[in-house]
Backbone and ligand atoms as CSV (ligand in chain L), in Angstrom:
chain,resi,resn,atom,element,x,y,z
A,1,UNK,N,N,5.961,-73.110,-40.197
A,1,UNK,CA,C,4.516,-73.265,-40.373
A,1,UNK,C,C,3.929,-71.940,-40.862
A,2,UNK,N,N,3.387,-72.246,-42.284
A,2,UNK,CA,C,3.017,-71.070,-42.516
A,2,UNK,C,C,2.268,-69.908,-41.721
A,3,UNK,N,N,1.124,-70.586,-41.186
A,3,UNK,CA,C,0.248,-69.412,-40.266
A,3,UNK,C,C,0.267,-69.700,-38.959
A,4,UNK,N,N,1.534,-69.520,-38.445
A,4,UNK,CA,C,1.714,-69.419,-37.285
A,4,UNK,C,C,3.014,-68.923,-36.366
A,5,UNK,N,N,2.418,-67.339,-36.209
A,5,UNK,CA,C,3.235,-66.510,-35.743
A,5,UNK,C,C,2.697,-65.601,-34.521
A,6,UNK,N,N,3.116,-66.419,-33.304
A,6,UNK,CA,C,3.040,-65.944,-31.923
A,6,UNK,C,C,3.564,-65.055,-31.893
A,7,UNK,N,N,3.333,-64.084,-30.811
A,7,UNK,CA,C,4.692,-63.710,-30.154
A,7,UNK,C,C,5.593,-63.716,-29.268
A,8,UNK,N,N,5.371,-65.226,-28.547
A,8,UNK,CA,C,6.744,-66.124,-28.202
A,8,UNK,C,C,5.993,-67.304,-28.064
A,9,UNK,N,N,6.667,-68.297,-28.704
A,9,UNK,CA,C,6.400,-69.642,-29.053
A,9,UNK,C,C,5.986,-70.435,-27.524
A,10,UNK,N,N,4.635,-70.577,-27.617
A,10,UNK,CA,C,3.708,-71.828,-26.267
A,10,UNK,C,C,4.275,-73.171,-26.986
A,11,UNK,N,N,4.742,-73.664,-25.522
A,11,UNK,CA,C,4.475,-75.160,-25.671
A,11,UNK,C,C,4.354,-75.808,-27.035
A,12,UNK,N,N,2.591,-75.630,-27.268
A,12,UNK,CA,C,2.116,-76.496,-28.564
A,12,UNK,C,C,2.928,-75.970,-29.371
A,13,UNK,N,N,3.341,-74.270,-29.544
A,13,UNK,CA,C,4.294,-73.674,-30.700
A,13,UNK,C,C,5.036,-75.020,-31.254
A,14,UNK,N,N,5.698,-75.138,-29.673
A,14,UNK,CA,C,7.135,-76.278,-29.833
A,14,UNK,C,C,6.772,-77.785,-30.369
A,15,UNK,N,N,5.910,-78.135,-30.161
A,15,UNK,CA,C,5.274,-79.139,-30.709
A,15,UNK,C,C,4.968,-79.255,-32.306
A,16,UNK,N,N,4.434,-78.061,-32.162
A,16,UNK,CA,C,3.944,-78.265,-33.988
A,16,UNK,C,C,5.274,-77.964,-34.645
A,17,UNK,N,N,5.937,-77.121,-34.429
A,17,UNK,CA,C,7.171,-77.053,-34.900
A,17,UNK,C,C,8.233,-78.334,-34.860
A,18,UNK,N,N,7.858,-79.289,-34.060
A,18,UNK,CA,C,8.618,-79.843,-34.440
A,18,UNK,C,C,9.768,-79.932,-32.947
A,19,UNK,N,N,9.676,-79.135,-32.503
A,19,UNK,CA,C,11.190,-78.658,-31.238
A,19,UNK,C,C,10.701,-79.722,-30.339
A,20,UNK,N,N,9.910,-79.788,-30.072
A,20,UNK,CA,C,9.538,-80.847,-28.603
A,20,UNK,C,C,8.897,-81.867,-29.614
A,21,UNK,N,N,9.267,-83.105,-29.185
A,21,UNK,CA,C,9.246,-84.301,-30.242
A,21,UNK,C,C,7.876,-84.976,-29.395
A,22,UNK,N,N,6.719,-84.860,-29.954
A,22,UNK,CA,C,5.660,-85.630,-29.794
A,22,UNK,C,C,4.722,-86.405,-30.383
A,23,UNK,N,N,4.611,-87.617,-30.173
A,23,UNK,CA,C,3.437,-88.380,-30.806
A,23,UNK,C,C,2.158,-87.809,-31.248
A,24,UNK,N,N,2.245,-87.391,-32.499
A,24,UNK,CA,C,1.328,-86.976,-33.238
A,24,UNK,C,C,0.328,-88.306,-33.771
A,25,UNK,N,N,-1.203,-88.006,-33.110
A,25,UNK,CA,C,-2.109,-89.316,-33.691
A,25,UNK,C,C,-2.584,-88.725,-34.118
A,26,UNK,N,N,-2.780,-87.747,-34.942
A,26,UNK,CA,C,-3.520,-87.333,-35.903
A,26,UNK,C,C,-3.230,-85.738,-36.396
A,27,UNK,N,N,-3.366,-85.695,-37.981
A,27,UNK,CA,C,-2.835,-84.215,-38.116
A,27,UNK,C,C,-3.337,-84.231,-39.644
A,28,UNK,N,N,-3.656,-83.317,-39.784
A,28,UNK,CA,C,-4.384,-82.161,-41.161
A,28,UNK,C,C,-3.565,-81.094,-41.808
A,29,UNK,N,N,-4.410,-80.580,-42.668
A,29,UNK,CA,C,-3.946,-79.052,-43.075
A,29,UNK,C,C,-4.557,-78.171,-42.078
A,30,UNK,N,N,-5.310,-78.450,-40.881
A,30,UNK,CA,C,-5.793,-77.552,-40.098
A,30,UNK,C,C,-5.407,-77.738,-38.516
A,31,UNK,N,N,-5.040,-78.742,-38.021
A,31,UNK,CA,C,-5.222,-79.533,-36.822
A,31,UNK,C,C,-3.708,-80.514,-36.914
A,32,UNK,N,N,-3.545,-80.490,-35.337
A,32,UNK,CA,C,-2.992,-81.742,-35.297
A,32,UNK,C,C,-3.458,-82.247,-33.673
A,33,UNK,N,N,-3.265,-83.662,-33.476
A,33,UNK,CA,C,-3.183,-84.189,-32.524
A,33,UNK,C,C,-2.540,-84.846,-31.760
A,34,UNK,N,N,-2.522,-84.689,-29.988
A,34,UNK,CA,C,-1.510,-85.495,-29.579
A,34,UNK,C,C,-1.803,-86.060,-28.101
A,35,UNK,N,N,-0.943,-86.743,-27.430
A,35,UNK,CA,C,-1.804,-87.135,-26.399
A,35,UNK,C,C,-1.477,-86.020,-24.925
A,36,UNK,N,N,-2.498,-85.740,-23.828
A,36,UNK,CA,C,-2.229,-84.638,-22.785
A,36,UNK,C,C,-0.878,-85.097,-22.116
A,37,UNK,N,N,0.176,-84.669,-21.860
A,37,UNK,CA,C,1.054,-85.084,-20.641
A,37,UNK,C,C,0.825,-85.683,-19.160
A,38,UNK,N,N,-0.784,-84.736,-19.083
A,38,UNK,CA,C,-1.242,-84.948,-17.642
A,38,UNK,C,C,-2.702,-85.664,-17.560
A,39,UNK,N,N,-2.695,-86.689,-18.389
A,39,UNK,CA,C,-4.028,-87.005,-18.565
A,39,UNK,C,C,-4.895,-87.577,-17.392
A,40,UNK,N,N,-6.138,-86.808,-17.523
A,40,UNK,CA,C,-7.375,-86.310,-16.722
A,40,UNK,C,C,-8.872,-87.854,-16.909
A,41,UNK,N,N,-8.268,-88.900,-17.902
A,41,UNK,CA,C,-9.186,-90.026,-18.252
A,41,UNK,C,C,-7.984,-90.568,-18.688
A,42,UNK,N,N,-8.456,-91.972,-19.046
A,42,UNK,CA,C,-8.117,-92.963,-19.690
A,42,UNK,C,C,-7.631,-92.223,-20.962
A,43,UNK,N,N,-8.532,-91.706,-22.149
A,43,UNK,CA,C,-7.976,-91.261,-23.149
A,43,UNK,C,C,-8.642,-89.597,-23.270
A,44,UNK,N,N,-7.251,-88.935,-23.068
A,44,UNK,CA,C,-6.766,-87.639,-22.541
A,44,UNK,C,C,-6.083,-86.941,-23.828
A,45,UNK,N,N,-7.035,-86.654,-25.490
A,45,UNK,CA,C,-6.238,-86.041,-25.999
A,45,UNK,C,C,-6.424,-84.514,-26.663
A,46,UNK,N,N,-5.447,-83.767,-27.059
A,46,UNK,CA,C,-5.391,-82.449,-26.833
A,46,UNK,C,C,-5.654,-82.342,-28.973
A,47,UNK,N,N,-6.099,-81.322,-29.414
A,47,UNK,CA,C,-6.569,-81.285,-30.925
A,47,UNK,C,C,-6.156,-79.400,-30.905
A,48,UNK,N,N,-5.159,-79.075,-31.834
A,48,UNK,CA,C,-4.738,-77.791,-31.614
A,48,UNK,C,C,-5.321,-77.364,-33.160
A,49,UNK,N,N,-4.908,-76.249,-33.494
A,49,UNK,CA,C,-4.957,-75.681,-35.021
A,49,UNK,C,C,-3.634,-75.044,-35.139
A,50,UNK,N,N,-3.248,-75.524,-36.422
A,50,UNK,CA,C,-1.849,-75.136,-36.899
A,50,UNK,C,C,-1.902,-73.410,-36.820
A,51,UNK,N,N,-2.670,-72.875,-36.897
A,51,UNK,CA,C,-2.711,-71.251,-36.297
A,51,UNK,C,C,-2.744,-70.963,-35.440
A,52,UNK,N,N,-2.046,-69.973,-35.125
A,52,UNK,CA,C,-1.685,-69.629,-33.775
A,52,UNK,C,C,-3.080,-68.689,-33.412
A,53,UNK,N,N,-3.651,-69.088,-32.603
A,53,UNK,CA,C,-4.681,-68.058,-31.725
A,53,UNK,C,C,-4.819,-68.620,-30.132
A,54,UNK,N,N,-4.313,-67.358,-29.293
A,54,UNK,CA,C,-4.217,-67.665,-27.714
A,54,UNK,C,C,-5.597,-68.021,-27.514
A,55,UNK,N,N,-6.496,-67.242,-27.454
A,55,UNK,CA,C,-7.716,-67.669,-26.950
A,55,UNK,C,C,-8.620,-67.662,-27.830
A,56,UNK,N,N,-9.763,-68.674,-27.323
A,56,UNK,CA,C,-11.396,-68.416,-28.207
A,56,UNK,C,C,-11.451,-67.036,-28.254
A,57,UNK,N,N,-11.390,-66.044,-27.106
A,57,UNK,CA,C,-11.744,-64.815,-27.283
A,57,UNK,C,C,-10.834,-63.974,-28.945
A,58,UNK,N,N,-9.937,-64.599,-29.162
A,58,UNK,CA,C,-9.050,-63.273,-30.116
A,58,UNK,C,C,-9.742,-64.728,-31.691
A,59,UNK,N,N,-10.053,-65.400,-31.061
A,59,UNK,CA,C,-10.698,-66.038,-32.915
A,59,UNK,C,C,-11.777,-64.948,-33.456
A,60,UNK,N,N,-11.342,-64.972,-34.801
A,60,UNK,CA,C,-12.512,-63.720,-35.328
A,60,UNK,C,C,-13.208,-64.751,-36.580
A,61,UNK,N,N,-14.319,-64.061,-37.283
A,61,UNK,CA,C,-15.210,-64.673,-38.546
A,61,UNK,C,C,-14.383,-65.413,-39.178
A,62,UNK,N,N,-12.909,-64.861,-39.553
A,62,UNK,CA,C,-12.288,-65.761,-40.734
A,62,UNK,C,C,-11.629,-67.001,-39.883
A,63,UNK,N,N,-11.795,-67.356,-39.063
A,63,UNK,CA,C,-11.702,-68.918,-38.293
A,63,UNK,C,C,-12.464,-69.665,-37.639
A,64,UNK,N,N,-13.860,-69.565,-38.420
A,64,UNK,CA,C,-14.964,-69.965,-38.097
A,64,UNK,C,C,-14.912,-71.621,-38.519
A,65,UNK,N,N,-14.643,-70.987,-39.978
A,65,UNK,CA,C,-14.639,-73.047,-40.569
A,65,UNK,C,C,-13.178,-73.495,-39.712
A,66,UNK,N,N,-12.414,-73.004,-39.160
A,66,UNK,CA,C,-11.141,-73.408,-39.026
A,66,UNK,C,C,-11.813,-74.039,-37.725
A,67,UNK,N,N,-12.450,-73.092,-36.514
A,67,UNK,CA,C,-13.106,-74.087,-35.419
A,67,UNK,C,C,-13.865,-75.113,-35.856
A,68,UNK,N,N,-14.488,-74.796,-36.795
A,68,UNK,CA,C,-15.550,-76.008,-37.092
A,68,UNK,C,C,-15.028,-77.276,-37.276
A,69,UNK,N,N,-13.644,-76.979,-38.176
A,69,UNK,CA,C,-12.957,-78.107,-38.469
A,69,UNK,C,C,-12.508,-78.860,-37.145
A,70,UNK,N,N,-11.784,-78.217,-36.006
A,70,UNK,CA,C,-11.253,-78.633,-34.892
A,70,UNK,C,C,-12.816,-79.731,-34.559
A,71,UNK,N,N,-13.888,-78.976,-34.146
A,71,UNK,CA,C,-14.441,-79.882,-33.457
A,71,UNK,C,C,-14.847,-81.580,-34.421
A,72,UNK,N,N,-14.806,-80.977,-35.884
A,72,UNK,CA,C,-15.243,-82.626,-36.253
A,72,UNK,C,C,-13.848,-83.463,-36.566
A,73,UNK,N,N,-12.848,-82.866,-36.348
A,73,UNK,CA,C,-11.665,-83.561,-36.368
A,73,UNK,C,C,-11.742,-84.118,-34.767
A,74,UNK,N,N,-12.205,-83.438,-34.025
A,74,UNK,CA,C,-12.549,-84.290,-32.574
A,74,UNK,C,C,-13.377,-85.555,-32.357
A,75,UNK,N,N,-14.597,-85.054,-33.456
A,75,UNK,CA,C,-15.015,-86.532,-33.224
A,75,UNK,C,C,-14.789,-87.509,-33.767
A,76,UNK,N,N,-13.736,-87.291,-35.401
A,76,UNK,CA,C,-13.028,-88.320,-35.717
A,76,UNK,C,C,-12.166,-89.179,-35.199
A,77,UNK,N,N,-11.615,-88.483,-34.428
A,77,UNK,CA,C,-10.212,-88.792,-33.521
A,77,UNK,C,C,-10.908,-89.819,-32.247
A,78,UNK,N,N,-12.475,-89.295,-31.813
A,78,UNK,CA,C,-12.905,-90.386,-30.772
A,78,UNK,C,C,-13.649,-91.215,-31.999
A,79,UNK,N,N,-14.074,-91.340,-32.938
A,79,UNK,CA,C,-14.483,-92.093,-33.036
A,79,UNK,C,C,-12.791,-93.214,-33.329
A,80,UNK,N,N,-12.076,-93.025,-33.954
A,80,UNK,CA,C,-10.475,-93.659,-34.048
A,80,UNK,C,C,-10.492,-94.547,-32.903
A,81,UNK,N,N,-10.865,-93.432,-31.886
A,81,UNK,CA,C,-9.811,-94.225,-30.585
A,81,UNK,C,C,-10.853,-95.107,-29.828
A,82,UNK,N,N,-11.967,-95.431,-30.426
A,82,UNK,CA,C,-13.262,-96.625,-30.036
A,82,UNK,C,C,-13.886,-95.702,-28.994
A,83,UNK,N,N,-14.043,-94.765,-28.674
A,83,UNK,CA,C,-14.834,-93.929,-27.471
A,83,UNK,C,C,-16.064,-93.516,-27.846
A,84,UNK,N,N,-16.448,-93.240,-29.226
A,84,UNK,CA,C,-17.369,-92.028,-29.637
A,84,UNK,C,C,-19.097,-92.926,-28.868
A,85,UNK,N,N,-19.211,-94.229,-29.441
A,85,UNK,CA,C,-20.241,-95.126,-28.979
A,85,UNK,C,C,-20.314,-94.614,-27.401
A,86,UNK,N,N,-19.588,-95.253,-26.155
A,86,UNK,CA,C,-19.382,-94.743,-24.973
A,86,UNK,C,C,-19.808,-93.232,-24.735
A,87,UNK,N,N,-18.772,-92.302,-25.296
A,87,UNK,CA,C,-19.292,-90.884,-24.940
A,87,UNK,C,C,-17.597,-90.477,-25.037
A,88,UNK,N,N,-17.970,-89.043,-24.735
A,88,UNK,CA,C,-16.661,-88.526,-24.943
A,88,UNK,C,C,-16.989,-86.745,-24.308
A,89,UNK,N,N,-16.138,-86.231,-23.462
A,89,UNK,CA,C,-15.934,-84.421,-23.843
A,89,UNK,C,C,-15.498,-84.084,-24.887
A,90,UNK,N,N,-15.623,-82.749,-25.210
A,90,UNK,CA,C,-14.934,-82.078,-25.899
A,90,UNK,C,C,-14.301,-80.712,-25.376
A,91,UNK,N,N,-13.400,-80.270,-24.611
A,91,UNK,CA,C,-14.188,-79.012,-24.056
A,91,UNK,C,C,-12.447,-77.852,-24.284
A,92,UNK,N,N,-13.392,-76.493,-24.683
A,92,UNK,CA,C,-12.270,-75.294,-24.616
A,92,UNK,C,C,-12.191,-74.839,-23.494
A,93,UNK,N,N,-10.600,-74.703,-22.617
A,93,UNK,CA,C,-10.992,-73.556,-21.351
A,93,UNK,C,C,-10.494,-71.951,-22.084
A,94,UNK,N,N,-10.744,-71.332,-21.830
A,94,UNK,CA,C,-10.583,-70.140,-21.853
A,94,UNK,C,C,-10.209,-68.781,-20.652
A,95,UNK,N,N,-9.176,-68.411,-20.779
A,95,UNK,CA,C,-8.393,-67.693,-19.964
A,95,UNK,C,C,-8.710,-68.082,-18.116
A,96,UNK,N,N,-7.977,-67.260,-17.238
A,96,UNK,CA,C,-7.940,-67.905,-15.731
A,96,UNK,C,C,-9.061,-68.745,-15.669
A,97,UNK,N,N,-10.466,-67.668,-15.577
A,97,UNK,CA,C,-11.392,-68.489,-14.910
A,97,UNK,C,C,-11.689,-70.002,-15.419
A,98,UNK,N,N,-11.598,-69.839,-16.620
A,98,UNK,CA,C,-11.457,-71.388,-17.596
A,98,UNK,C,C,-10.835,-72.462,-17.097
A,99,UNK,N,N,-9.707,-72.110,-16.665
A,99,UNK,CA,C,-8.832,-72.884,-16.578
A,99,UNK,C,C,-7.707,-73.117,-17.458
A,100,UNK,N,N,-7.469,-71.800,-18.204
A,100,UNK,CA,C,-6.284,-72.475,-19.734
A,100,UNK,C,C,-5.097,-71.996,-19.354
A,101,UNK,N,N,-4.205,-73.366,-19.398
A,101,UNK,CA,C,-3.017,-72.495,-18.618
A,101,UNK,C,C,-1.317,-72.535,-20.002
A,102,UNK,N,N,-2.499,-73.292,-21.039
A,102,UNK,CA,C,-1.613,-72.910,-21.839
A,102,UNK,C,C,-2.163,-71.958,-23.563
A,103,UNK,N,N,-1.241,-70.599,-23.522
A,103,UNK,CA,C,-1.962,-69.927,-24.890
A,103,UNK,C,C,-2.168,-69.639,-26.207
A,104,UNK,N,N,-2.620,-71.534,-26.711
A,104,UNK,CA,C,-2.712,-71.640,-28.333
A,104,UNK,C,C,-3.282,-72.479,-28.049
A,105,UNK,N,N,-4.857,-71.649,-28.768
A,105,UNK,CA,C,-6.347,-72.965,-27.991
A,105,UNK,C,C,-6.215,-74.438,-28.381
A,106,UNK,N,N,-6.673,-74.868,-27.923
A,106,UNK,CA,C,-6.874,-76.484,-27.847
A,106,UNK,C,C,-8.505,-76.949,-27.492
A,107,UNK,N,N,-8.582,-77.812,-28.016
A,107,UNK,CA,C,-9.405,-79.138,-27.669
A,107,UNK,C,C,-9.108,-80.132,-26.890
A,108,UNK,N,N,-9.799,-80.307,-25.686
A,108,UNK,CA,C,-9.548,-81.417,-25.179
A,108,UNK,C,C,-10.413,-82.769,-25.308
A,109,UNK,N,N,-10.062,-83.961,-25.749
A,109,UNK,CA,C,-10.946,-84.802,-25.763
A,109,UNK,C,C,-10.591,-85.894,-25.106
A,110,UNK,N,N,-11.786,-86.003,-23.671
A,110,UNK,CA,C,-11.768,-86.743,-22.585
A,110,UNK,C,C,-12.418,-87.710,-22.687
A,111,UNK,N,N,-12.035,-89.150,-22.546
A,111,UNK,CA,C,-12.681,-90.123,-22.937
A,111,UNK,C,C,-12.597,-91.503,-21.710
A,112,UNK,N,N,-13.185,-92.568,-21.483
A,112,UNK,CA,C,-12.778,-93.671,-20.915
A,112,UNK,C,C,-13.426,-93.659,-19.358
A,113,UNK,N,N,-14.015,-92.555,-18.672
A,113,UNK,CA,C,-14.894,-92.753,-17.978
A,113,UNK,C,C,-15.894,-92.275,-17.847
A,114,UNK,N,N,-17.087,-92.186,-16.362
A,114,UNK,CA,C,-18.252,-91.524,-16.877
A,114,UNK,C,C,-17.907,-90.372,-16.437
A,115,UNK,N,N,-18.103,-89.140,-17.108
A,115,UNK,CA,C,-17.882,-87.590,-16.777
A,115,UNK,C,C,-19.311,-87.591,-15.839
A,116,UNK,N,N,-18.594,-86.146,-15.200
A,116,UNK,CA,C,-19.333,-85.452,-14.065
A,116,UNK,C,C,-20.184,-84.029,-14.187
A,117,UNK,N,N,-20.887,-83.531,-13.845
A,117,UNK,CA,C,-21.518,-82.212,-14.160
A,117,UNK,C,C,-22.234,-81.771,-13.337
A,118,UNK,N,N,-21.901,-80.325,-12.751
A,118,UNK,CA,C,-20.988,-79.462,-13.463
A,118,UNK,C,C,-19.680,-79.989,-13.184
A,119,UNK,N,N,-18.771,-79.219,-14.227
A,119,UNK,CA,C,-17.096,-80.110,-13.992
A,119,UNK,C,C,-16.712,-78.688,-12.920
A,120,UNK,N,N,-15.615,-79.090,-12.104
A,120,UNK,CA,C,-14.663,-78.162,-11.362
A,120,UNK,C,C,-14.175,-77.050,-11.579
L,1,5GP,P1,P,-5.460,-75.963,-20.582
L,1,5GP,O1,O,-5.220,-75.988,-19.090
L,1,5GP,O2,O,-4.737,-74.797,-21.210
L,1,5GP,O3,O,-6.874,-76.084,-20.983
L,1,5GP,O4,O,-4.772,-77.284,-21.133
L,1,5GP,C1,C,-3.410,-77.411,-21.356
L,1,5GP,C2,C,-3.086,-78.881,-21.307
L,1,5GP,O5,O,-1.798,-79.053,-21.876
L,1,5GP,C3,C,-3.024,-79.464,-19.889
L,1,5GP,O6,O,-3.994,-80.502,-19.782
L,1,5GP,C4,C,-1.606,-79.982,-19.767
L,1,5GP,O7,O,-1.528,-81.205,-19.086
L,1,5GP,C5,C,-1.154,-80.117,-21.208
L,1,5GP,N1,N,0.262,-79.925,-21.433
L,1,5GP,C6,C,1.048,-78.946,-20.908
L,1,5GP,N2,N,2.310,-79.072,-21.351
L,1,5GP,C7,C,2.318,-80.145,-22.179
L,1,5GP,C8,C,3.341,-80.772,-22.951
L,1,5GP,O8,O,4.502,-80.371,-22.970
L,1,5GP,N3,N,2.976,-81.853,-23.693
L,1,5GP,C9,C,1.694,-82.331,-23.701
L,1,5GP,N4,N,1.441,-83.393,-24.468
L,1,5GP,N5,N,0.710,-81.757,-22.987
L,1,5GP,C10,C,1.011,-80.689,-22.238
């Protein structure tokens, strides 16, 4: 993958690469998608960027359209999966306090019941 060079391959690494064999429902020149392992709703799915960046914090100006893209590839993906009408999350964690326990950001898009607020 062209732009994407960790320095030791997360999880998703293995995924987009190809090494860990996963159902990809959706994928771009920017994004791909797949479903959470540990899903948190009914429809529990994760939206990465083929570039490697651990956190929101280390994204700089030149991956601005690249986030932008993530989030409307999110709402394509709910609108796909019949949720967008209903409602849907979208949400980044970002380092401990966040909650991100894995480091090549993601999107999560939580769908299929009524969300809570504030979340946990
Ligand atoms: P974070 O906690 O970093 O915001 O989210 C990471 C998410 O990745 C978690 O919801 C977790 O369930 C999911 N996850 C961790 N390992 C795997 C895996 O090997 N495959 C898939 N599909 N999801 C994973």
């Amino acid at each position: 993958m062209q732009d994407y060079n960790p320095p030791s391959p997360t999880i998703f690494g293995k995924i987009l690469s190809g090494e860990i064999e996963t159902e990809i429902i959706y994928e771009d020149d920017y994004c791909i998608a797949f479903r959470d392992i540990t899903p948190v709703a009914p429809t529990h799915i994760l939206i990465i960027p083929t570039k490697y960046i651990a956190t929101i914090n280390d994204a700089t100006e030149e991956d601005a359209e690249r986030l932008g893209h993530l989030m409307l590839a999110g709402a394509a993906i709910a609108k796909a999966q019949g949720c967008a009408e209903d409602g849907y999350r979208l949400v980044m964690n970002c380092n401990k306090d966040g909650g991100q326990s894995v480091y090549h950001i993601h999107l999560h898009l939580i769908a299929g019941r009524q969300m809570t607020w504030p979340p946990g």
